[in-house]
C-alpha positions in Angstrom: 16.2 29.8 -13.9 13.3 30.7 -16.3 9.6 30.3 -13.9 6.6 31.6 -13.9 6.8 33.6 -11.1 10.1 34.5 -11.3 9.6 38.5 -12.6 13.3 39.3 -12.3 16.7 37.9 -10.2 19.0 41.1 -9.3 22.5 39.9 -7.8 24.8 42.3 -6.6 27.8 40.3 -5.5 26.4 37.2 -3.7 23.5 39.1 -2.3 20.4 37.4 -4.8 16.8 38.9 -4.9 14.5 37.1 -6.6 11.4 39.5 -7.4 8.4 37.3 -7.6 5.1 38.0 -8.6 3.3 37.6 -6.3 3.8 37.6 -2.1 6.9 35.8 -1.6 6.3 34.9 2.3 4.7 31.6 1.4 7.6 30.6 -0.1 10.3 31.4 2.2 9.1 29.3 4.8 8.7 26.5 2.3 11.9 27.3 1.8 13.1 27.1 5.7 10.9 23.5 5.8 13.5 22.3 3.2 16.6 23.4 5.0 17.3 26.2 3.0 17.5 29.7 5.2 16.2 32.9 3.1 14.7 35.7 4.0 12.2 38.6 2.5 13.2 41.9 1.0 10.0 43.5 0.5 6.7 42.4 -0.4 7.8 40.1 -2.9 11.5 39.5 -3.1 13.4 36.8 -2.1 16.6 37.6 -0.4 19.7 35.1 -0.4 23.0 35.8 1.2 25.1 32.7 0.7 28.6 32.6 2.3 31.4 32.8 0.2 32.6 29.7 0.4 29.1 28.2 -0.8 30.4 25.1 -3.2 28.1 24.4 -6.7 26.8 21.5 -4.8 25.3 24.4 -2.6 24.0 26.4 -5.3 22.7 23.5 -6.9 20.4 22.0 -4.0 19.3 25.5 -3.2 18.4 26.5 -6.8 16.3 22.6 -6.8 14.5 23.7 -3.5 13.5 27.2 -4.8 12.0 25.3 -8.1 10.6 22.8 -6.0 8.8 25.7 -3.7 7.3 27.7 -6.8 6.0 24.9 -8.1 4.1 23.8 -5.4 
C-alpha cells in the first residue's frame, strides 16, 4: 500500500512493521477502536503479528482499517 506516511513496510515472515513517519501511537489505538489488535515497535512502527491461519478476507479488512486510520 503506497501512503503518505507510510516510509517503509519490513516483513519478516508474518511479523509486518510498518515504519511511519511520524508517531505511530495515535494510530494504533485507532486501530484497536476498529477491531483490529496491533501494537508499537518503536517510536514509529507499527507492529502486526497475524496468525497463520489469517484468510485474505483478514488481510483485506485489516489492510482497509490501516488506510482508513492514516487517513484520518
Amino acid at each position: 500500500m503506497n501512503h503518505p506516511l507510510i516510509k517503509e513496510v519490513r516483513s519478516p515472515g508474518l511479523m509486518i512493521g510498518v515504519d511511519l513517519k511520524e508517531k505511530a501511537g495515535r494510530f494504533v489505538q485507532k486501530l484497536t477502536d476498529q477491531g483490529v489488535l496491533a501494537l508499537l515497535a518503536g517510536a514509529n512502527v507499527i507492529r502486526f503479528l497475524p496468525p497463520l491461519v489469517i484468510t485474505n478476507d483478514e488481510i483485506d479488512r485489516v489492510v482497509t482499517a490501516l488506510k482508513t486510520v492514516l487517513d484520518s
